[in-house]
N, C-alpha and C positions, 0 to 999 in steps of 0.2 A: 787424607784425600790427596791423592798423586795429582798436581796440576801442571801443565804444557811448559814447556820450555818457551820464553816469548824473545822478541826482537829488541828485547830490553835489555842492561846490563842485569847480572843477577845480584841478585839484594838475599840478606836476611831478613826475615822475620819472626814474630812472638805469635808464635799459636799454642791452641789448647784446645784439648774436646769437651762437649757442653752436651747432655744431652744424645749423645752420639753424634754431633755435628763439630766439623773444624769449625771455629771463630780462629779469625786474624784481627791482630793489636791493630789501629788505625791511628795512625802520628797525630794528624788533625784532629778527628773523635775525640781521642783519648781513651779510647773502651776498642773492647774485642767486638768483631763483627762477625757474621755468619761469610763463611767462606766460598762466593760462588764464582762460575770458573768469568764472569763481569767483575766482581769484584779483586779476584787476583789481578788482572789488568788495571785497573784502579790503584790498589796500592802499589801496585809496581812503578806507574808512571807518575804516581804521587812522589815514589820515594828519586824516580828520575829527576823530575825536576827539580825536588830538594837536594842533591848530593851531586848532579852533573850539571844543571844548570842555575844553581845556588836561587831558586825560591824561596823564600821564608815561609816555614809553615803556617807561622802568626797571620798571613794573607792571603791565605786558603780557605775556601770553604767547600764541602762537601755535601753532594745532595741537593744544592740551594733550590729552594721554592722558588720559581719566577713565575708569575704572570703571563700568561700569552690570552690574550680575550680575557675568556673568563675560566678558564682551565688553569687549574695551577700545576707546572712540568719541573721537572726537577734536574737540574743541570749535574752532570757527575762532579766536576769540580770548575770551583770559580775560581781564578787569583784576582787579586786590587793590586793596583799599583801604593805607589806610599801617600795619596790623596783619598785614600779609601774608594775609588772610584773602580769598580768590574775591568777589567782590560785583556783580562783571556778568559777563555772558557772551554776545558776539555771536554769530551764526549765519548765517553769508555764501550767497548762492547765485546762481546765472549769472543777469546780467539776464532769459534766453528761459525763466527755472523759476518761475512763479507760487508763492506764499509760500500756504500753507492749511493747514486742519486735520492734516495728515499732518507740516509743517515744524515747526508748534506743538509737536507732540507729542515731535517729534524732539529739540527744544531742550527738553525737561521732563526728557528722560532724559537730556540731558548734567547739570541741574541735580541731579537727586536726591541723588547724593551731596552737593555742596556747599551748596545752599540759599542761593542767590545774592538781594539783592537786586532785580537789575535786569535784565533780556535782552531781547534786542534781535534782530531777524529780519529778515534784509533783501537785497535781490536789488538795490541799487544805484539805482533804480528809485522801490520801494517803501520803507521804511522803518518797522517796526513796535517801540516800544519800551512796556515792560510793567514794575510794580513789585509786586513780588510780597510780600503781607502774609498770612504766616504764620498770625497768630494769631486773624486773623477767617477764613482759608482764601479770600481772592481775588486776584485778578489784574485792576489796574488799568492801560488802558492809558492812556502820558502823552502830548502834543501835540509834546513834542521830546524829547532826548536831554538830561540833565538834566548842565549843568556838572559838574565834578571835583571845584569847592569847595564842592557843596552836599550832596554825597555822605555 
């Protein structure tokens, strides 16, 4: 499966056909996944902040189930800081899905329970990352994706 060229640096990966479908290896998983053109955005920006902005995999989570009412949502990917504590939360989506007021709001509601500092909205393409300060109530957005040791 031919997929898009993205706004990310290019990466390797381990694929295989299953079925007649690409699966891609997923670092975090540990297992092959079915390859859809969300999910290349996904490992790509997985593998960005492992190798450019030095994430540790070990602090990743993937898919995570959260809470919002009584809906369980599923965040694309979480990091913890090294208190085990939620502090970013990506929000992946196919290069052809424009990122807008509707994606924003979507990544608010994965946030509410955990009151993240950092989230990040992005179609592979685009790139929107945002720090979120509670106690004056705004949402600053920053020029890059801020290293793992300034966190």
């Amino acid at each position: 499966m031919k997929m898009p060229k993205l706004n990310l640096p290019d990466m390797n990966f381990k694929s295989k056909l299953l079925n007649g479908n690409t699966q891609i290896f997923d670092k975090v998983r540990k297992r092959y996944v079915k390859l859809t053109p969300e999910e290349w955005v996904r490992q790509n920006f997985i593998n960005y902040l492992h190798f450019y902005k030095n994430y540790p995999l070990g602090l990743m989570a993937i898919e995570k189930v959260i809470k919002y009412n009584s809906m369980n949502v599923r965040a694309d990917i979480v990091l913890y800081n090294q208190n085990k504590k939620p502090y970013l939360i990506v929000e992946c989506k196919a290069p052809n899905v424009s990122i807008t007021k509707d994606t924003f709001y979507q990544i608010t509601k994965y946030n509410y329970k955990h009151n993240v500092q950092l989230f990040i909205l992005t179609n592979g393409l685009n790139h929107y990352c945002c720090r979120i300060d509670y106690l004056n109530k705004n949402i600053k957005f920053l020029n890059e994706v801020p290293l793992y040791e300034s966190i």
